[in-house]
N, C-alpha and C positions, 0 to 999 in steps of 0.2 A: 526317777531317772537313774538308771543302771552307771557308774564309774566305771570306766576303762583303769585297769591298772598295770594293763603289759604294754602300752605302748608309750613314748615320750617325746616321740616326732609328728607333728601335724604339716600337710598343707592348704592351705585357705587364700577364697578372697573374700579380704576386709574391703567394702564399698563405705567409704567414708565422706564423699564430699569435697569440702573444701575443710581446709585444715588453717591453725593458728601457725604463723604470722599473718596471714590473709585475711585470717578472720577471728574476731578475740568473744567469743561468745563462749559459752561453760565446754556445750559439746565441743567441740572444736579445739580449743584447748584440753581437753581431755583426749581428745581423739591421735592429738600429736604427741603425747607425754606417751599413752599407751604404745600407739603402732612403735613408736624406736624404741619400749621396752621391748616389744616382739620382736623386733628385728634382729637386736641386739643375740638373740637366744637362735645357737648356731644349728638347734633342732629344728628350728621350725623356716620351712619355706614357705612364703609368703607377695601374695602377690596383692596391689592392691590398687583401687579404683577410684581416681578422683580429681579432683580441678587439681591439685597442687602436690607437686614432689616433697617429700619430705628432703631434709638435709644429710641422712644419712645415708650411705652408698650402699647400704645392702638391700635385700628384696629387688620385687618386680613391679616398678609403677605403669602402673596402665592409665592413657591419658583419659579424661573425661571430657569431651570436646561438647563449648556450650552453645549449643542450637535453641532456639527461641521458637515456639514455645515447648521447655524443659519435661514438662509433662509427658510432651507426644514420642518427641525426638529421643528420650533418654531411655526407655524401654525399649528401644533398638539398639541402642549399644550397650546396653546391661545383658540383653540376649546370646549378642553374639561375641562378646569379650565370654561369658560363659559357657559357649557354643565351643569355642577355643580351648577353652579350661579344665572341660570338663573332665576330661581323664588324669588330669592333676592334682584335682581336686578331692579334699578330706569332707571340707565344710565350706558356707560362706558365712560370712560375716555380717549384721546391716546395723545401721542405728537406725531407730526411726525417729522425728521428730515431727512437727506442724508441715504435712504435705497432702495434696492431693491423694485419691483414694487410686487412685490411675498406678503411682511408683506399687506402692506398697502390694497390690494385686498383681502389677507385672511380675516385679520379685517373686510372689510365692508361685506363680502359676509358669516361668520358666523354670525355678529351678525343682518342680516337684515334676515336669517335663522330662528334667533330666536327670532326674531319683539322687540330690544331691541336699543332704542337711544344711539347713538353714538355722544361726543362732541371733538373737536380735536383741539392743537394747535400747531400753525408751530413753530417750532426753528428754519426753515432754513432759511439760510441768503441769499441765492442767488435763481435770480427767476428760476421759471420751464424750462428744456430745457430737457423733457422726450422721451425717445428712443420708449419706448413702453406707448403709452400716455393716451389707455382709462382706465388700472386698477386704473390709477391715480384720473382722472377725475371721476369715478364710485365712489370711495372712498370719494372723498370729496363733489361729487353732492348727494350724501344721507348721507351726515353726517346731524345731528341734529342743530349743531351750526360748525363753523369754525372761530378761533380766530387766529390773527398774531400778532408775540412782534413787528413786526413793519407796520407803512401806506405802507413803497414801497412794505413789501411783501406782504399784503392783494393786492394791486395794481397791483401788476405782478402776484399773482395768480386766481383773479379776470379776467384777460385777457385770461387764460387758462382753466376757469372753470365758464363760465358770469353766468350759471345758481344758482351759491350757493352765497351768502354773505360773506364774511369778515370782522369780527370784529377787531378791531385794542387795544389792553390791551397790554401795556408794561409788562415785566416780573422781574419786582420789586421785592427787597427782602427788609426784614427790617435795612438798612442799620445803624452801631455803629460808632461815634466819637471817635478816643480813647481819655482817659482820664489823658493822661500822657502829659507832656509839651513839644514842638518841641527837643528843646535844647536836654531835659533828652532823648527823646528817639532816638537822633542823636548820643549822645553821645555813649548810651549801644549800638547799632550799632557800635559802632568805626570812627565815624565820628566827626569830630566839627561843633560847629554854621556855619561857614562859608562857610561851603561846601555845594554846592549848589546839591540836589540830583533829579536826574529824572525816573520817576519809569517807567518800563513797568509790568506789572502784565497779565499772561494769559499765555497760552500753547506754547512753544517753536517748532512750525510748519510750515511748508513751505506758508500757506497760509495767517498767521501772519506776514509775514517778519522781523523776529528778527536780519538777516544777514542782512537786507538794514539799521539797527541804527548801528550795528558794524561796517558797510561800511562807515557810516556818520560819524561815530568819528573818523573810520582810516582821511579820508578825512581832519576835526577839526584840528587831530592832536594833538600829546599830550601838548606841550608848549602850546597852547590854554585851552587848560583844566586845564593844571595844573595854568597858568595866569587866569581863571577865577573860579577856584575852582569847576570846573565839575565831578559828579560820577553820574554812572549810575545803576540800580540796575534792574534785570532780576529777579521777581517775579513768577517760576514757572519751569517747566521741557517738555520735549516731544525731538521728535527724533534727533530735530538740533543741542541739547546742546552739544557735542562733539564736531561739526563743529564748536558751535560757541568759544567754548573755544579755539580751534586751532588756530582761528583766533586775536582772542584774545592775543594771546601771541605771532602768528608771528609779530604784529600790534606791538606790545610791551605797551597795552593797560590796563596791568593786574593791576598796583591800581589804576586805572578810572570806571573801568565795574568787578562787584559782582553778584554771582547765587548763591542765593539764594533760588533755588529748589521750590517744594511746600510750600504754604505758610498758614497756616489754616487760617480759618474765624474770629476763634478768636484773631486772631493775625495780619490779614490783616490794621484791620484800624491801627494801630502803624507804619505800612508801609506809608500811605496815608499820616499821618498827619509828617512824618517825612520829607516826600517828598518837592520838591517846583517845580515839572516839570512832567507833566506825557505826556508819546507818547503811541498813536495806532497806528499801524502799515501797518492794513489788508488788504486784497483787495478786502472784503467786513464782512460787520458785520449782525446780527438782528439787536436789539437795546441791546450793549451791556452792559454785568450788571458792567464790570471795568471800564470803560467808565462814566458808570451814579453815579457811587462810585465815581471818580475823580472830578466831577463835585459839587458834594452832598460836597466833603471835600473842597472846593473852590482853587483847582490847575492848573494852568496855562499848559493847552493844544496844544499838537503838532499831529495832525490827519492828516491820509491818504486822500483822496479826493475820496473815496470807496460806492460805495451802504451802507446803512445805516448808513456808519457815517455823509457822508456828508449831511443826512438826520436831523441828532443828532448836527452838528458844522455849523455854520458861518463864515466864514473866515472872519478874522478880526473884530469880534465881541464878540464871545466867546471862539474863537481858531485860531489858525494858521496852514491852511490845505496846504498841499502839494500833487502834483501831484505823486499817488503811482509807488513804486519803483524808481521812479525818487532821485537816493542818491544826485546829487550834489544838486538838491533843497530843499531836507531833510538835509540837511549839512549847506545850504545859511539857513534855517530857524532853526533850531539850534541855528544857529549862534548870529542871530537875538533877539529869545528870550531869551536865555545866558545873553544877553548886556542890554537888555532895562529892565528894573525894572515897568519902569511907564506903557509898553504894559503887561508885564505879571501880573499885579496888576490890570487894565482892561481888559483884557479877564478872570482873576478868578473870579473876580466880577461879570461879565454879563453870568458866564457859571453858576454857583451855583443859581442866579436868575433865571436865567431859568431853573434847577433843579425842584427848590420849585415852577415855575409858573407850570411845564409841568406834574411831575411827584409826584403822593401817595400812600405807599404801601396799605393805607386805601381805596382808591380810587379803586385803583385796586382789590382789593380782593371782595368788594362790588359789581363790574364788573362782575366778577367767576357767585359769587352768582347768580346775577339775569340771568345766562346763564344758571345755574345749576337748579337754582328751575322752569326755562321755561320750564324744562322735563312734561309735563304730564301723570304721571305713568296710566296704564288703572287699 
C-alpha cells in the first residue's frame, strides 16, 4: 500500500452504527473515543452515518433510520446517503462485525458503483466460518485497506481472503487513572481496605460467561470468601443479569457478588483502581478494550484460555489462564490467586509492562492516519 505524503486533509463517511453511551460493547465504545478524535482535527471533513449523534458539535451526522427488517431496508439508505456524497467524498469508512452477508456485499457493491475507496475494520472476535462465503470475500478483496483489533483475526481472516492484506491496530482508547485513593473510593463503594475486590466489567451474555464466575464462587464457597475477604463486582448489564441474580441468592452469595449495572467511562476507572482482581471470562475476545484497561491499571488477572485473550495473557506471566468454562479450574485458580499476594503482585507487574511495551493510543491513531491519507483521491 502506496503512503500519500502531500496531502493532510481527508473527507470521509465513517458508517458506524450505533455508538457508546447507547451501547457499551468494545466496538462502540471505541467507535465514540475515535470518531471525536476525528472530529476534533480541523483537517478533516467528516460526515458520518449512524443511530446516534455523537456529543460534539462538529462534523456531519447523517441519521440512520431503523426500519425492520435492518438487512433489507439499510442498503437503501447506505445507497443513497452515498448517492448524495459522492462528490465529497475521499473515502468511506466501515467496521465490520457479526452481520448478515446482505450489509457487507451492499457496501462493496455501491460503493465500487461509484469508484469510491472503501477502508474497514474488523471488530469480530472469532474467525470466519461463512455460510454463503463470496459476498464476504468480495467485500473485503476490494476494500482499499483492511484493519484487525487483533494478529489472530487478521490471521484467520487472511486464510479466508489470501488475496487482501491485514493490518493489525489494536483498538485503543485514551484510557484515565482515577485520581481518588484506593481506600477513599473502597470506602464510598461501601467496602473496607480489607476486602479484597474482583472486577468483571463488560456485557452480562452467554458468550462472556458471567454464570461460569457465579458457578466458581458457589464452588469457593462462602466461608472462603468471607475468611479471605472476597467481593466480586459485575460491571455492566445484558440478558443474563436475572439469571444471574437468581443464582446469586439461591447460592446464598448475595454480600460476596454486587451489579452494578452500566457503568460510564467517566466513572469506570474508580472501578479499576478500587479493584485488586480482574477476570475475563470469554470464549473468545478481539483485543479487548476492559481487558487492556485492567492491565494499563496494574491488576492481577484471571483469563479464559479463549482466542484473543490468550493471544493478549501468558499464563503465568502476566495472568493466570484457565481452561474456558472449565468452573472447577476457574475455582482451583480463584483460589490460588485469593491466597498468594506475592503471585498476584508479579503478574500486575509484568501485565501493566506489557501494557506500556505493547500498546499507544498515539501510536495507534498515527496508524488510522497513515491508512487514511494512503487514499488517493482522483
Amino acid at each position: 500500500m502506496k503512503i500519500s505524503t502531500g496531502r493532510n486533509h481527508s473527507a470521509a463517511l465513517y458508517v458506524l452504527g450505533t455508538l457508546y453511551p447507547y451501547f457499551t460493547g468494545g466496538m462502540e465504545i471505541f467507535n465514540y473515543y475515535f470518531l471525536n478524535h476525528q472530529l476534533k482535527n480541523p483537517d478533516n471533513t467528516i460526515f458520518y452515518l449512524g443511530e446516534n449523534k455523537t456529543d460534539l458539535a462538529t462534523g456531519h451526522f447523517v441519521p440512520l433510520q431503523r426500519l425492520r427488517p435492518q438487512r433489507f431496508f439499510y442498503p437503501f439508505q447506505f445507497f443513497f446517503t452515498v448517492l448524495k456524497l459522492r462528490k465529497k467524498l475521499d473515502f468511506v469508512y466501515l467496521c465490520f462485525a457479526e452481520q448478515s452477508w446482505i450489509i457487507p456485499f451492499a457496501h462493496s457493491l455501491a460503493l465500487r458503483f461509484f469508484n469510491i475507496p472503501y477502508i474497514v475494520t474488523i471488530h469480530w472476535g472469532k474467525a470466519p466460518a461463512w455460510k454463503w462465503r463470496y459476498p464476504y470475500v468480495y467485500f473485503f478483496r476490494h476494500a482499499h485497506a483492511v484493519i484487525g483489533v487483533s494478529e489472530p483475526i487478521c490471521y484467520a481472516f487472511k486464510k479466508a481472503v489470501p488475496r487482501q492484506e491485514f493490518l493489525y491496530i489494536p483498538p485503543l482508547i485514551p484510557f484515565q487513572r482515577a485520581k481518588t485513593e484506593k481506600e477513599a473510593l473502597k470506602k464510598g463503594m461501601g467496602y473496607s481496605i480489607q476486602e479484597k475486590i474482583l472486577l468483571y466489567v463488560g456485557s452480562l451474555k452467554p458468550m462472556k460467561n458471567p454464570d461460569k464466575i457465579v458457578e466458581a464462587f458457589r464452588i469457593i464457597g462462602p466461608d472462603f470468601l468471607k475468611t479471605h475477604n472476597i467481593r466480586l463486582i459485575f460491571a455492566g448489564n445484558g440478558e443474563m443479569e436475572d439469571d444471574l441474580r437468581e443464582r446469586v441468592e439461591k447460592y446464598d452469595l448475595g454480600g460476596y457478588i454486587r451489579f452494578e449495572g452500566l457503568v460510564s467511562r467517566e466513572n469506570i476507572p474508580d472501578y479499576y483502581k478500587a479493584a485488586d482482581f480482574y477476570v475475563i471470562s470469554s470464549d473468545y475476545e478481539g483485543t479487548s478494550l476492559s481487558l487492556m484497561e485492567a492491565m494499563f491499571n496494574k491488576l492481577a488477572i484471571v483469563g479464559s484460555d479463549g482466542p484473543g485473550i490468550n493471544h493478549m495473557l501468558r499464563h503465568e506471566q502476566n495472568a493466570l489462564l484457565y481452561e474456558t468454562v472449565n468452573i472447577e479450574e476457574l475455582a482451583k485458580t480463584f483460589k490460588r490467586i485469593f491466597t498468594d499476594p506475592i503471585l498476584g503482585e508479579k503478574l500486575s507487574e509484568s501485565a501493566v509492562a506489557d501494557f506500556n511495551r505493547q500498546y499507544s493510543y498515539e501510536s495507534m491513531i498515527k496508524k488510522y492516519e497513515s491508512v487514511f491519507l494512503s487514499v488517493d483521491p482522483e
